[in-house]
NUTOR-498200 format. One record per atom (N, C-alpha, C, CB): x, y, z; residue in three letters. Coordinates in steps of 0.2 Angstrom, whole numbers, padded with zeros to 4 digits, always signed. Glycine has a CB too. Layout:
<atoms>
XYZALA;...
</atoms>
This chain:
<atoms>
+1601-0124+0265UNK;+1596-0120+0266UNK;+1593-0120+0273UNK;+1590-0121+0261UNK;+1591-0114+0276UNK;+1591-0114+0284UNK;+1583-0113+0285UNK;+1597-0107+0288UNK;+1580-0116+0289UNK;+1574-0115+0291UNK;+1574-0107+0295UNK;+1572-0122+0295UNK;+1566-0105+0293UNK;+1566-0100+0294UNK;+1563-0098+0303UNK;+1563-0097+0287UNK;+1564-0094+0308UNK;+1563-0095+0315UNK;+1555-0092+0313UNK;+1569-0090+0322UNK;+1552-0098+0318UNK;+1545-0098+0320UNK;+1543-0094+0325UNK;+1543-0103+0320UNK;+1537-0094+0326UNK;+1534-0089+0332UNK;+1534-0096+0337UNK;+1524-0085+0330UNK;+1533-0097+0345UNK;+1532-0101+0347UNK;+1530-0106+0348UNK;+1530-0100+0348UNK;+1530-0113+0351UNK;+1525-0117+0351UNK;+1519-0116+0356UNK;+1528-0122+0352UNK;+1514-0117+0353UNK;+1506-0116+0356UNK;+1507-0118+0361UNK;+1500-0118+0352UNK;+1504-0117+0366UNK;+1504-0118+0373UNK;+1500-0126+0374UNK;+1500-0111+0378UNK;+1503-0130+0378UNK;+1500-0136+0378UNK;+1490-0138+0380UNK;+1506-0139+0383UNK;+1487-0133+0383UNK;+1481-0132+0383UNK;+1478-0126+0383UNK;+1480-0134+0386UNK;+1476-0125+0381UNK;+1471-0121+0377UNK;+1462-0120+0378UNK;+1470-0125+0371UNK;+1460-0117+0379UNK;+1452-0115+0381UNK;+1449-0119+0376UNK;+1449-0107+0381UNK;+1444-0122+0374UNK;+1443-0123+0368UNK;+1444-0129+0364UNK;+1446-0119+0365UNK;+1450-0130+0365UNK;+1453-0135+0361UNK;+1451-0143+0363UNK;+1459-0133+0362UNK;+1449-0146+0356UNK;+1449-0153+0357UNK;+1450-0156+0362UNK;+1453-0156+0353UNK;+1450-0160+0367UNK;+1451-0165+0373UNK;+1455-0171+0369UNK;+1444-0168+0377UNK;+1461-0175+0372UNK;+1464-0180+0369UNK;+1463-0185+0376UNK;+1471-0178+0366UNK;+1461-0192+0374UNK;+1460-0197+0378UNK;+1467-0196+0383UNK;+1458-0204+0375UNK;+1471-0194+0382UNK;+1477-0193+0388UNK;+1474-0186+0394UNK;+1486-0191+0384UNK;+1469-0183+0391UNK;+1467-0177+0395UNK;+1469-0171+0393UNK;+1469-0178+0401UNK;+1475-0170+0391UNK;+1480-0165+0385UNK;+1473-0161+0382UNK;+1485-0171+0379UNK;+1476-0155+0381UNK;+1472-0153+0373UNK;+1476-0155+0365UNK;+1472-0144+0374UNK;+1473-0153+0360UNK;+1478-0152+0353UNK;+1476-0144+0352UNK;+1475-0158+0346UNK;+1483-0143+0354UNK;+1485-0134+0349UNK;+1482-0132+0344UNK;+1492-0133+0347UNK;+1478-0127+0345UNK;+1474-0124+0339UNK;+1478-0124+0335UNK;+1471-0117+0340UNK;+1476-0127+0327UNK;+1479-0125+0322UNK;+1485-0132+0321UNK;+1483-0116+0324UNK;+1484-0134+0324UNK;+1488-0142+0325UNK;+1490-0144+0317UNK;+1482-0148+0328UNK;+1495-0142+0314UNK;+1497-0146+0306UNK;+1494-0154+0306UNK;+1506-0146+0304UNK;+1496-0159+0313UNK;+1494-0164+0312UNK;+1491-0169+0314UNK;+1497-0164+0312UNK;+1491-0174+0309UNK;+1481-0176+0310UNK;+1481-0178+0317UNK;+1478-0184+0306UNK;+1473-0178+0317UNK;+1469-0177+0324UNK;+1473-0183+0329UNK;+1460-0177+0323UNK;+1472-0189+0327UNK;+1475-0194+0328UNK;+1480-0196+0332UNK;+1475-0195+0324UNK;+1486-0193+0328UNK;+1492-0193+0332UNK;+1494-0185+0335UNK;+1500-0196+0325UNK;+1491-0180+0333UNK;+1490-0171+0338UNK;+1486-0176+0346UNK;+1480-0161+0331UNK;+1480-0179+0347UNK;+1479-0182+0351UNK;+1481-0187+0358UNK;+1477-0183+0349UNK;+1486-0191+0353UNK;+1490-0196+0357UNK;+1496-0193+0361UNK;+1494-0202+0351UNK;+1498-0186+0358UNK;+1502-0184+0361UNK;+1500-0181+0368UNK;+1506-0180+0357UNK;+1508-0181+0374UNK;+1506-0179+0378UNK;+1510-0175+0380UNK;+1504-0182+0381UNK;+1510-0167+0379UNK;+1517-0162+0378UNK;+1516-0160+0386UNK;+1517-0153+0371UNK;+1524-0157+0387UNK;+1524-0154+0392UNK;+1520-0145+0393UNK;+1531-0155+0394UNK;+1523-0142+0400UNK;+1520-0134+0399UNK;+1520-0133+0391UNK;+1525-0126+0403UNK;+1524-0131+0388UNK;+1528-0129+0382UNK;+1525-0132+0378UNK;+1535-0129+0382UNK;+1521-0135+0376UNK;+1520-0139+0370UNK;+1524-0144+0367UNK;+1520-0135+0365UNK;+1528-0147+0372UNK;+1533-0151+0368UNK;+1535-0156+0370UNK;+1538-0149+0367UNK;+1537-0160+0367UNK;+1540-0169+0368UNK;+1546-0171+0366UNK;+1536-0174+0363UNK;+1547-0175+0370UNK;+1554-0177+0369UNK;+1555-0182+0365UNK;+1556-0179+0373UNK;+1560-0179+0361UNK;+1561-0186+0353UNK;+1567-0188+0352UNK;+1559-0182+0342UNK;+1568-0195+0355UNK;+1574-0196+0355UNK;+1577-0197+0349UNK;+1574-0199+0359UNK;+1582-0199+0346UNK;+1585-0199+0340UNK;+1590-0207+0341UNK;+1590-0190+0339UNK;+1588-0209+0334UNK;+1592-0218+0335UNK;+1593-0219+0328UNK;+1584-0226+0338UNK;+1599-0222+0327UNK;+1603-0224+0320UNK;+1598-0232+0319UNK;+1613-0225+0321UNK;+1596-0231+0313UNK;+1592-0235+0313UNK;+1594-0242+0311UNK;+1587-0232+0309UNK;+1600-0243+0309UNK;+1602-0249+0306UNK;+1608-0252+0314UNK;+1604-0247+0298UNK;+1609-0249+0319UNK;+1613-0251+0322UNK;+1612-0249+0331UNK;+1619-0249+0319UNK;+1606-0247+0328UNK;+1601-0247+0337UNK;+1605-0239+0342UNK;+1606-0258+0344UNK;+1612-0235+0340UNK;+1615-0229+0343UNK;+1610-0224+0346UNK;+1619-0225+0337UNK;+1609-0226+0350UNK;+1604-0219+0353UNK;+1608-0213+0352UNK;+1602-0219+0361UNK;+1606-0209+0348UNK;+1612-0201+0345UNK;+1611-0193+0348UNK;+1611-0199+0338UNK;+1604-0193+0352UNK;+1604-0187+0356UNK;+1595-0188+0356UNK;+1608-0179+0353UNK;+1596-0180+0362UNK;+1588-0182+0363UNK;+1587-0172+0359UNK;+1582-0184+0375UNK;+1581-0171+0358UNK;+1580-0163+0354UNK;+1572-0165+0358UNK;+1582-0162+0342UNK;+1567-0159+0355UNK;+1561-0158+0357UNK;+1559-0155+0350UNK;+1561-0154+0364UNK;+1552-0156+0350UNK;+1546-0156+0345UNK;+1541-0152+0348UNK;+1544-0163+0344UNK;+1536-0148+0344UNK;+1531-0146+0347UNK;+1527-0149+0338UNK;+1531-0137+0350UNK;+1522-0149+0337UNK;+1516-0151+0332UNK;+1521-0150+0328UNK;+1508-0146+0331UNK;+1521-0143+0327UNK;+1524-0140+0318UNK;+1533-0144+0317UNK;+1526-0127+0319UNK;+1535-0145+0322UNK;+1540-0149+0322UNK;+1541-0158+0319UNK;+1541-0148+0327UNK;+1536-0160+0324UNK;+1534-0166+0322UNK;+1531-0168+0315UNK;+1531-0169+0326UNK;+1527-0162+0313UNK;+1522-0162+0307UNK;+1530-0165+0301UNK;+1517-0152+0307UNK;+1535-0156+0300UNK;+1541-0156+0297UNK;+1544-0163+0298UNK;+1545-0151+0299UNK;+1545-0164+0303UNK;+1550-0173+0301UNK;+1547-0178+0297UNK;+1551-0179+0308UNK;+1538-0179+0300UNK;+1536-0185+0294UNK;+1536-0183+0289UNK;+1530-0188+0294UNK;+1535-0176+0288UNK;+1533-0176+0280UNK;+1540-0174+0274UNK;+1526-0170+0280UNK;+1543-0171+0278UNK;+1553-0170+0273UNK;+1555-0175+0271UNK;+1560-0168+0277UNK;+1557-0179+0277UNK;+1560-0184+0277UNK;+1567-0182+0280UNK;+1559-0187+0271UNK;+1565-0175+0285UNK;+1573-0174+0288UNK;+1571-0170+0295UNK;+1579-0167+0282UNK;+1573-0173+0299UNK;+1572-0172+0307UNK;+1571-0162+0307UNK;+1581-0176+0313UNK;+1568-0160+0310UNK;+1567-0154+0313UNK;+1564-0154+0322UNK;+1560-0150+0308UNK;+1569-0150+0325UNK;+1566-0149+0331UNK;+1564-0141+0333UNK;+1570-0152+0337UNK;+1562-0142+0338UNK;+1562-0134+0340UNK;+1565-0133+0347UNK;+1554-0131+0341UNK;+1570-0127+0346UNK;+1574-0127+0351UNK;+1572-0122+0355UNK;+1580-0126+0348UNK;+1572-0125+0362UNK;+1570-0122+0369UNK;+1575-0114+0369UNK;+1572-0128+0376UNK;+1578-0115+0369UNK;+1586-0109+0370UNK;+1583-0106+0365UNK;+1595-0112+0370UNK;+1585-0105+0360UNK;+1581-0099+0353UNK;+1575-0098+0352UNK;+1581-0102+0347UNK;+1571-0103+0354UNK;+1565-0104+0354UNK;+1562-0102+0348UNK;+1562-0101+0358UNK;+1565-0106+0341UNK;+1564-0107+0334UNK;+1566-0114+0333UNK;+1566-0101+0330UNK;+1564-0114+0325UNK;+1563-0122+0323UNK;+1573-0123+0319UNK;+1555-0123+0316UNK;+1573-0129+0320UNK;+1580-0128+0317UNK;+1580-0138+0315UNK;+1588-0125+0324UNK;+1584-0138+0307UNK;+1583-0144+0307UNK;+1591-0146+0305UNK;+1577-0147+0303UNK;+1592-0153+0308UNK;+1597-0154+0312UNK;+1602-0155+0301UNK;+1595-0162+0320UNK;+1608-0153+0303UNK;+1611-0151+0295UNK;+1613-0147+0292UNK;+1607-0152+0291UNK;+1607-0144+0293UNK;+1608-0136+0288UNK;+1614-0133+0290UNK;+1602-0129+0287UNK;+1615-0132+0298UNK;+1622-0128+0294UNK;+1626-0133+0297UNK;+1625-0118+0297UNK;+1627-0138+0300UNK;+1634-0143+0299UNK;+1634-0147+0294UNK;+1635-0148+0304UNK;+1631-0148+0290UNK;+1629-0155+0284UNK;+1628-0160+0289UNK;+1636-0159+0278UNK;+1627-0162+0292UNK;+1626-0169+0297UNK;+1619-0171+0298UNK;+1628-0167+0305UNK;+1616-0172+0292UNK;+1609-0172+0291UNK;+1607-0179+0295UNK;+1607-0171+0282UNK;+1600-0178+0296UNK;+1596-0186+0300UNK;+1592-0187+0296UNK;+1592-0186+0306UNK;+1592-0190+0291UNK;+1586-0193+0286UNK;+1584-0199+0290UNK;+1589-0196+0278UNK;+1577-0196+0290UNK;+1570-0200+0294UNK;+1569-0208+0289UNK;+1559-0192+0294UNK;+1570-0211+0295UNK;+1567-0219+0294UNK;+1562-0219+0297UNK;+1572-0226+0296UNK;+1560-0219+0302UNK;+1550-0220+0305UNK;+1551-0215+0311UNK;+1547-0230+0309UNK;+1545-0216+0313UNK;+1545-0211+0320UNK;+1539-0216+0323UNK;+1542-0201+0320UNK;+1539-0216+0331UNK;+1533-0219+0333UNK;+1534-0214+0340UNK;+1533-0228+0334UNK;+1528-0216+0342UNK;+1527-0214+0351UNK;+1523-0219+0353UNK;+1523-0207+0354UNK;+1526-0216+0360UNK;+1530-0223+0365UNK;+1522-0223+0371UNK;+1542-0220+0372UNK;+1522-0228+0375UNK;+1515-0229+0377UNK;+1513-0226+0381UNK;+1512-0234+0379UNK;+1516-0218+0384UNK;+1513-0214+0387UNK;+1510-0206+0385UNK;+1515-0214+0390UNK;+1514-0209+0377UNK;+1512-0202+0373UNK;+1516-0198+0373UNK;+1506-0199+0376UNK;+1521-0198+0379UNK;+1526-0191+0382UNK;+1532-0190+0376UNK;+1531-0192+0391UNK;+1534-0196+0375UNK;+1542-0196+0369UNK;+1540-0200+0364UNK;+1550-0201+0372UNK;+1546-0197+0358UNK;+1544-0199+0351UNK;+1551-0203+0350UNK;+1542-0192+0345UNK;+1551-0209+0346UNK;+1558-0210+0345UNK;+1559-0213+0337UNK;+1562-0216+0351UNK;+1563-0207+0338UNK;+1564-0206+0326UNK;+1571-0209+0327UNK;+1565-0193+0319UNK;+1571-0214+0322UNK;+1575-0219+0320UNK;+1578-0213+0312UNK;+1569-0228+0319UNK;+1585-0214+0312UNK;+1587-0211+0306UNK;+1594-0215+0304UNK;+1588-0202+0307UNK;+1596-0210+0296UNK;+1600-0211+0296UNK;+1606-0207+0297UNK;+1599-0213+0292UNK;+1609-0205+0299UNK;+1614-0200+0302UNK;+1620-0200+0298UNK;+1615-0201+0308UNK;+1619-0194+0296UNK;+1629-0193+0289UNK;+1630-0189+0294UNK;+1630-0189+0279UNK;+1636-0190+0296UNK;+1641-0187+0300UNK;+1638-0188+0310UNK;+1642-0177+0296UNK;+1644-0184+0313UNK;+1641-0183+0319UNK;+1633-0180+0321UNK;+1646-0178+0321UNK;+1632-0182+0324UNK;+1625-0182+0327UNK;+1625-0175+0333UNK;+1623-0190+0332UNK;+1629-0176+0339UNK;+1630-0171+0342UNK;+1635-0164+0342UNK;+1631-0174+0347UNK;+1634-0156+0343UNK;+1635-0151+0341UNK;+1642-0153+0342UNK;+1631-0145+0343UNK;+1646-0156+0347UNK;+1651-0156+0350UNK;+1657-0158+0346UNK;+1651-0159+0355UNK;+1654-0162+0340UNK;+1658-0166+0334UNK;+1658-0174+0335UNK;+1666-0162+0333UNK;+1655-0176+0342UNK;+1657-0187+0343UNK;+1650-0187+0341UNK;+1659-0192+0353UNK;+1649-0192+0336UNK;+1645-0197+0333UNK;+1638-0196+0336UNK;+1648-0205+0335UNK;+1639-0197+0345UNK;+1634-0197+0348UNK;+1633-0192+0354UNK;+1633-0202+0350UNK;+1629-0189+0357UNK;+1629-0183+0363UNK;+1631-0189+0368UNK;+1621-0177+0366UNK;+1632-0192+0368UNK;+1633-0196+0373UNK;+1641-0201+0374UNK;+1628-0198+0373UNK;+1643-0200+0369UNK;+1651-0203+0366UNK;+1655-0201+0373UNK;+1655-0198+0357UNK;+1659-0205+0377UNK;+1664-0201+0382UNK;+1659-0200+0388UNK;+1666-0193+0378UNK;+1654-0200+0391UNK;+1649-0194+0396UNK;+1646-0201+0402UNK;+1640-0189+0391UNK;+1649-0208+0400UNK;+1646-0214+0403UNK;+1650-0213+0413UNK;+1648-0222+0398UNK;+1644-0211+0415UNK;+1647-0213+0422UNK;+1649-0221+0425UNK;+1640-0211+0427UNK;+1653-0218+0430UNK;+1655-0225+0432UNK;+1648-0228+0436UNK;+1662-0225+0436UNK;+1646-0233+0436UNK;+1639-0239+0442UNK;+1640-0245+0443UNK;+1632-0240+0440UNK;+1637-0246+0447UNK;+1638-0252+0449UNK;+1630-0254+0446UNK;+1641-0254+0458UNK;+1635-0260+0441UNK;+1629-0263+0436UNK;+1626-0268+0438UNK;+1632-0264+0430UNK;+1619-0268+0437UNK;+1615-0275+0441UNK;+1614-0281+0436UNK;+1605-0273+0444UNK;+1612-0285+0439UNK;+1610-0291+0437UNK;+1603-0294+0435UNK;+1611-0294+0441UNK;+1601-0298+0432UNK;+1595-0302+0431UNK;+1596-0309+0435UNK;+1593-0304+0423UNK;+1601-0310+0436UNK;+1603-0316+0440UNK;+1604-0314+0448UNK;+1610-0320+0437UNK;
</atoms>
């Protein structure tokens, strides 16, 4: 079953709108509670970056973007939704590959800007078909030290 394409994400400030101790507004109409709609700190577009992590083996599996109504859908399904910049509607990650991300927790990180949803991931994670958008893509560096 395919989520259906939403109207925009609300612009990250707003006339009007609530003040969040980060300075940020919360998007009229905000699905979610004041609390955590507050803590966030979206870019122009309303949106944050949520990075995606297999929760039992640490895999960072791509990054996607959120606005309210997005993040609202992940905690409360229990199956990741982002909203996609390029379409600019909501899509959650499965429906049409079966490659679903069942949500183990979400938190945001101490500046408010990124979210990181720990899941369980059946099958590939990235559109490309490898495990992770990042399988294959490691540049070569010269790697430092603590010593």
């Amino acid at each position: 079953m395919s989520e259906q394409p939403a109207p925009s994400p609300a612009p990250a400030a707003t006339a009007g709108a609530p003040s969040s101790d980060a300075g940020e507004s919360i998007p009229p109409g905000s699905p979610l509670p004041a609390g955590i709609a507050s803590a966030l700190k979206r870019d122009g577009a309303g949106l944050v970056a949520a990075i995606v992590q297999q929760f039992d083996t640490n895999e960072v599996l791509m990054l996607g973007w959120m606005d309210d109504e997005a993040l609202n859908r992940t905690m409360t399904t229990g199956r990741v939704t982002f909203y996609s910049r390029s379409r600019q509607e909501y899509w959650r990650k499965g429906d049409t590959s079966g490659h679903v991300q069942w949500v183990k927790s979400v938190a945001l990180d101490c500046d408010g800007d990124a979210l990181l949803v720990r899941v369980d991931q059946v099958g590939a994670a990235c559109h490309t078909g490898t495990r992770t958008c990042f399988d294959g893509r490691a540049f070569d560096v010269v790697a430092g030290s603590a010593s």
